[in-house]
N, C-alpha and C positions, 0 to 999 in steps of 0.2 A: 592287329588282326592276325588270328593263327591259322594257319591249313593241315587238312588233314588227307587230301586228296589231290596233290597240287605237285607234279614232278616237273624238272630240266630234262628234255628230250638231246636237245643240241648246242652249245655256244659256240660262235665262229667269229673271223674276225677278218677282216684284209688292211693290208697296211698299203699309205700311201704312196707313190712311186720316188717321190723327188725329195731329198734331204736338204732344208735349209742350216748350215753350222751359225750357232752365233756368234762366230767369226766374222761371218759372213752381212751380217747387219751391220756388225760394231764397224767395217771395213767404210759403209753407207752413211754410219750416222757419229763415227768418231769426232768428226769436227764439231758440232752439235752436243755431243757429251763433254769435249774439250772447255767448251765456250761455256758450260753451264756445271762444269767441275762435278759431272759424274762420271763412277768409276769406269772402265774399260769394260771392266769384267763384271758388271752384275749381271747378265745375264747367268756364268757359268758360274763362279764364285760364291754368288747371294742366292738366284731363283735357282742354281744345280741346273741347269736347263743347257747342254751343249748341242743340242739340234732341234728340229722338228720337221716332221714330216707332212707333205702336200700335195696335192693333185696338182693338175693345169687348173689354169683359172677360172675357163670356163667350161671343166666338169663339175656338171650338179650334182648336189647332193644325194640323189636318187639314185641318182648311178652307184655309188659306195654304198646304199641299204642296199638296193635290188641284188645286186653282189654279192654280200654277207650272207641275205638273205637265202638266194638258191645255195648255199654253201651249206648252211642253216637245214634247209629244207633234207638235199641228200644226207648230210651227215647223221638226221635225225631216223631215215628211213620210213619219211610216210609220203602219202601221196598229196599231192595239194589242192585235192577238191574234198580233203579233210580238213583242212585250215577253215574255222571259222571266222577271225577276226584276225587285223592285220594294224598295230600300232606303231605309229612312228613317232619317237620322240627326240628325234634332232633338231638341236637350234639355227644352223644353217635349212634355209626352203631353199626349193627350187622355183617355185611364188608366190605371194602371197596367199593369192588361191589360184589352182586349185589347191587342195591338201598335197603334199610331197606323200602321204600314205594312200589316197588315188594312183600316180605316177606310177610308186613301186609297184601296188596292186596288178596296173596293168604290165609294167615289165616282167614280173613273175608268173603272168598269167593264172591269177587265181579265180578263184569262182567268185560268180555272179552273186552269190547266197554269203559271200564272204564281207563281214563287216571291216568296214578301215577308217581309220582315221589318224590324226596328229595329236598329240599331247605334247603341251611345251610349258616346262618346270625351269627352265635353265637347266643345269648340270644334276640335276634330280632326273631330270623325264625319263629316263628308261628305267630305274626303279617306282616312279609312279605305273610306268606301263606293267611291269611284270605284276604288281598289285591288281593291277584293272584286271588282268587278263585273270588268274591266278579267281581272281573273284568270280567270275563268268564259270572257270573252269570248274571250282568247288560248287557249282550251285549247278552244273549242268546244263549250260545253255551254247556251252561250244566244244567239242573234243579236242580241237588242238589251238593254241595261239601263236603268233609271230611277232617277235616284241622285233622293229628296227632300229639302225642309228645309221646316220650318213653325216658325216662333219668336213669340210672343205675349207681352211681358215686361208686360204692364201690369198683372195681379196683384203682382207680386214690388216692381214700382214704387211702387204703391198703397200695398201692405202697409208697406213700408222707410219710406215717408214721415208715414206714420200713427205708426208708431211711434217714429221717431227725433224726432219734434216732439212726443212727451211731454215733461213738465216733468222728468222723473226721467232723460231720457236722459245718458249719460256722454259722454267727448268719444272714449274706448277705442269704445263700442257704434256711433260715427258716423263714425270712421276707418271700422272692419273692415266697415261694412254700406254706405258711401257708394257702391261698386261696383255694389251694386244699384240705384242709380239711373241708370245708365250704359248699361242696358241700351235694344238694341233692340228692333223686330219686324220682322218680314219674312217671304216664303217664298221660294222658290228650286229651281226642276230642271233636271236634266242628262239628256239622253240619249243613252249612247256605245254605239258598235257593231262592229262588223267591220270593217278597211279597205277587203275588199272590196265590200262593201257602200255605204262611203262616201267615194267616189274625191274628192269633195271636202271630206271633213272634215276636221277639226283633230287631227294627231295626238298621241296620247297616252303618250309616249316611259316613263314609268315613274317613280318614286319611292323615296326614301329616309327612312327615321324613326329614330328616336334616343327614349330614354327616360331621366327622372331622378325616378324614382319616389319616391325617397327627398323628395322635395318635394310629397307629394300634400297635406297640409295643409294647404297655403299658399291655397289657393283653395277652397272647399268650401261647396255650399247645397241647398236645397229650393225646393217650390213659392213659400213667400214669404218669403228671405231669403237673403241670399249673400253668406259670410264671408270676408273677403282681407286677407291681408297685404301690401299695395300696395308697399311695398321691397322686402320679397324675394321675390316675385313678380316683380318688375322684373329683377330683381340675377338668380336664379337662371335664369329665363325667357329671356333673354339669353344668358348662358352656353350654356345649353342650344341657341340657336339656331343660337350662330356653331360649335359642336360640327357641327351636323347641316348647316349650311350645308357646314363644310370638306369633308363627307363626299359631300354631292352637287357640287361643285365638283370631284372624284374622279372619281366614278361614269359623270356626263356630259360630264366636258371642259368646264366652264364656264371661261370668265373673266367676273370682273362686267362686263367694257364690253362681252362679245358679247348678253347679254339686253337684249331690248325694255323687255318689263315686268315688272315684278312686282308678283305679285297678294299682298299681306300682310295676314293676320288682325289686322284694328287695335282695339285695347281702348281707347287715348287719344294724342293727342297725344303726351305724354311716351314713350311705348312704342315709337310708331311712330319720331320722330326719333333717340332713342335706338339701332332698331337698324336704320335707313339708317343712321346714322354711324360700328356699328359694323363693318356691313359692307362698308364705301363704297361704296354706292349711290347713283347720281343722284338725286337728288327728285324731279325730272321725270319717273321711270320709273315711279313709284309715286303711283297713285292713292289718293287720301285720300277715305273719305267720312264719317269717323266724325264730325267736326262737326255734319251734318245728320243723319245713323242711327244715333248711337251706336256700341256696340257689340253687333250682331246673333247675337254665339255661331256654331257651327259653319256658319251662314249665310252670314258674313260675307264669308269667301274667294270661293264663287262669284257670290257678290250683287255684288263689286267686278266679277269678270271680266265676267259680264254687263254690269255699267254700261259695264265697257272695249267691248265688244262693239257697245254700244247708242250711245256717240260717236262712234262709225267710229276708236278707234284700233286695233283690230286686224286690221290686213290680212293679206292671203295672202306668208306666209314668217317670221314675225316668230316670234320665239322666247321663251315665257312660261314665268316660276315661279311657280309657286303656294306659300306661303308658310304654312303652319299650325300654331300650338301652342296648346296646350288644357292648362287644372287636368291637375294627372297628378301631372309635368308628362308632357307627350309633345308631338314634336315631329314635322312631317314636310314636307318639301318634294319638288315634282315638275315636269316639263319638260311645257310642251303648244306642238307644233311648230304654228301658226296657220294 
């Protein structure tokens, strides 16, 4: 789907207060990796993952969109009984119902006429929302949208480590669960608009996604625990990329040496290099932050752009991908003209 009327008003982001090192695990569950002769160091070594960042435990996730969100709102400079729809696509709720894009609605005090709701993709959702919205906005039925994210992993981190440093754990139970400790937190908002309305914003050129559903098992969890098959995760997740890459390399007339940046959903270390190499992509194009925030979930993508944003490397002309795939699997990339 291409746009031709469809701008970024604002990306903002907050980061969580409290630094878990994965030192700081390994300290919890050495004896446990001793006993089952895994390394010390995969977390830092293997997944590149030396920290991640977290809330208290019992701040919800609404709290870190509502946050982003009013950051969002001023940095944009509009008022917010212009907001017509309000999406949140965080994997962490606050519960099951009501919707967490209720909650935020009421925390930001938006209008009554303002539509909301939750989309949940796994680590896709906030590129499915900026699509939804993006769609609404080219056709005319909202002037401004609010795309949220709110991620809070510190239960699931909690729980995975409590558990996996029982004396009964298996070396099977501490592969397929290790992922959950890799987790981040963060929140994150978007607000995109009209072009006419935003003679100086970042245009929003449009998107491509691809599915291989047939792999939805590969990655799957709950509130405190999150099961992955780390190879073929990798293996199929991949494929699946450079599928949807080809596709948008089509769509928009890419070549990879005409992109600036690319924004890519980073799970580890191995993920990330894996698929700059096998897209050939520069390194230098692609900002890394998963060492210090883990992996944030459908966060992740605009939490990078932002940080691009918040460096000054993105100036006026520059040409951005955004890069997403999520458990499914599902994939989707999209062009934002800077």
């Amino acid at each position: 789907m291409r746009f031709d009327n469809v701008a970024i008003a604002s990306i903002c982001h907050i980061e969580a207060p409290h630094v878990i090192h994965s030192s700081d695990l390994v300290k919890k569950l050495g004896a446990t990796m001793d006993r089952l002769g895994i390394r010390r160091d995969v977390f830092e070594k293997v997944a590149g993952i030396h920290s991640r960042r977290v809330f208290d435990r019992n701040t919800p996730p609404s709290d870190a969109a509502a946050q982003a969100g009013e950051l969002a709102i001023v940095d944009a400079g509009i008022e917010r009984s212009q907001i017509g729809i309000l999406i949140n696509t965080s994997v962490c709720r606050d519960f099951l119902e009501p919707s967490t894009a209720a909650i935020v609605h009421g925390k930001l005090g938006l209008g009554e006429d303002c539509i909301n709701f939750d989309v949940g993709n796994a680590c896709l959702a906030f590129l499915n929302g900026m699509d939804i919205a993006a769609r609404m906005i080219e056709r005319g039925d909202v002037q401004y949208a609010l795309i949220v994210d709110g991620e809070n992993s510190r239960q699931v981190c909690d729980d995975t480590v409590e558990r996996l440093s029982r004396d009964d754990t298996t070396e099977e139970q501490f592969r397929t669960q290790m992922a959950s400790m890799t987790l981040g937190s963060g929140g994150v908002a978007m607000v995109m608009g009209h072009i006419r309305d935003l003679p100086d914003g970042h245009r929003y050129l449009g998107s491509v996604a691809r599915a291989a559903t047939q792999f939805s098992k590969l990655c799957y969890g709950n509130i405190d625990r999150m099961y992955t098959d780390t190879k073929m995760l990798l293996i199929e997740g991949l494929k699946l990329a450079t599928k949807t890459y080809a596709v948008a390399r089509t769509m928009f007339g890419w070549t990879t040496e005409e992109i600036d940046e690319f924004v890519v959903h980073q799970v580890s270390r191995v993920h990330t290099e894996e698929l700059v190499r096998m897209l050939g992509i520069d390194p230098r194009k692609v900002l890394t932050i998963f060492a210090e925030y883990g992996n944030i979930g459908p966060a992740s993508v605009p939490f990078t752009l932002s940080k691009l944003n918040q460096l000054g490397r993105l100036t006026k002309g520059k040409r951005v991908a955004l890069f997403g795939i999520g458990s499914g699997l599902n994939c989707a990339l999209a062009e934002v003209l800077w």
